[in-house]
N, C-alpha and C positions, 0 to 999 in steps of 0.2 A: 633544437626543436623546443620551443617552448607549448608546455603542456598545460592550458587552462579549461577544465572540465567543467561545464555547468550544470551539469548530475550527473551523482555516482550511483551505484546499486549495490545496495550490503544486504544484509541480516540485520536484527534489531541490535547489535551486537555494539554495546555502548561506548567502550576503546575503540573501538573502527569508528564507529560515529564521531568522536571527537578527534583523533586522527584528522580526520577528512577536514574539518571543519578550520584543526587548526593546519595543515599544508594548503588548502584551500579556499578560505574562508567564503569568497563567493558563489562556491560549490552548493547546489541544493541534493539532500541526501535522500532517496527515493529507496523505501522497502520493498524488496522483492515478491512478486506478483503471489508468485509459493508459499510464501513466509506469512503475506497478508491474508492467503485463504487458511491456512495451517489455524492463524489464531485467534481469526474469526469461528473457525470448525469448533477450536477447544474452550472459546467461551459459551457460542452456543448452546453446546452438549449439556453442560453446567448450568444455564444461566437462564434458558430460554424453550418455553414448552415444545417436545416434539413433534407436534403439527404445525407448528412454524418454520421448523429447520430448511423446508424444500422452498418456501416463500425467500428466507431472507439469502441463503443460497442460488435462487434465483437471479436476484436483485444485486445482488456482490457480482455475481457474473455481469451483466448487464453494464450494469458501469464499468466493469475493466474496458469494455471494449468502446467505451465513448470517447471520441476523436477530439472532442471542445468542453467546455466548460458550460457553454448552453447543451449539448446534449447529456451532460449529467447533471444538469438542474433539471431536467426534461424527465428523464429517467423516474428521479429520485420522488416524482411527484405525486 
């Protein structure tokens, strides 16, 4: 069986990242949905006033669930 994946799904986890890249080089490496709310949550918290937090929260939602690339330029507007 020949095994060619065109996205994987890790952790930000930078040995797995490069792993992947070199067993597979044509592989595009996609951060897990969890992982991307996780560190968006922890910069927020730090970085960004908390009357904002439920807006940009919002909006990170929003886009996970766009199916094209015109509905996240849609979104993102």
């Amino acid at each position: 069986i020949k095994f060619d994946p065109k996205y994987m799904m890790s952790d930000a986890c930078k040995s797995m990242n490069l792993a992947i890249k070199q067993i597979y080089p044509n592989c595009t490496t996609l951060m897990c949905y969890f992982h991307v709310r996780y560190n968006i949550r922890k910069y927020i918290r730090k970085n960004v006033p908390p009357e904002k937090h439920k807006l940009i929260n919002s909006i990170i939602h929003r886009l996970h669930y766009c199916a094209s690339e015109e509905k996240f330029n849609y979104v993102l507007r």
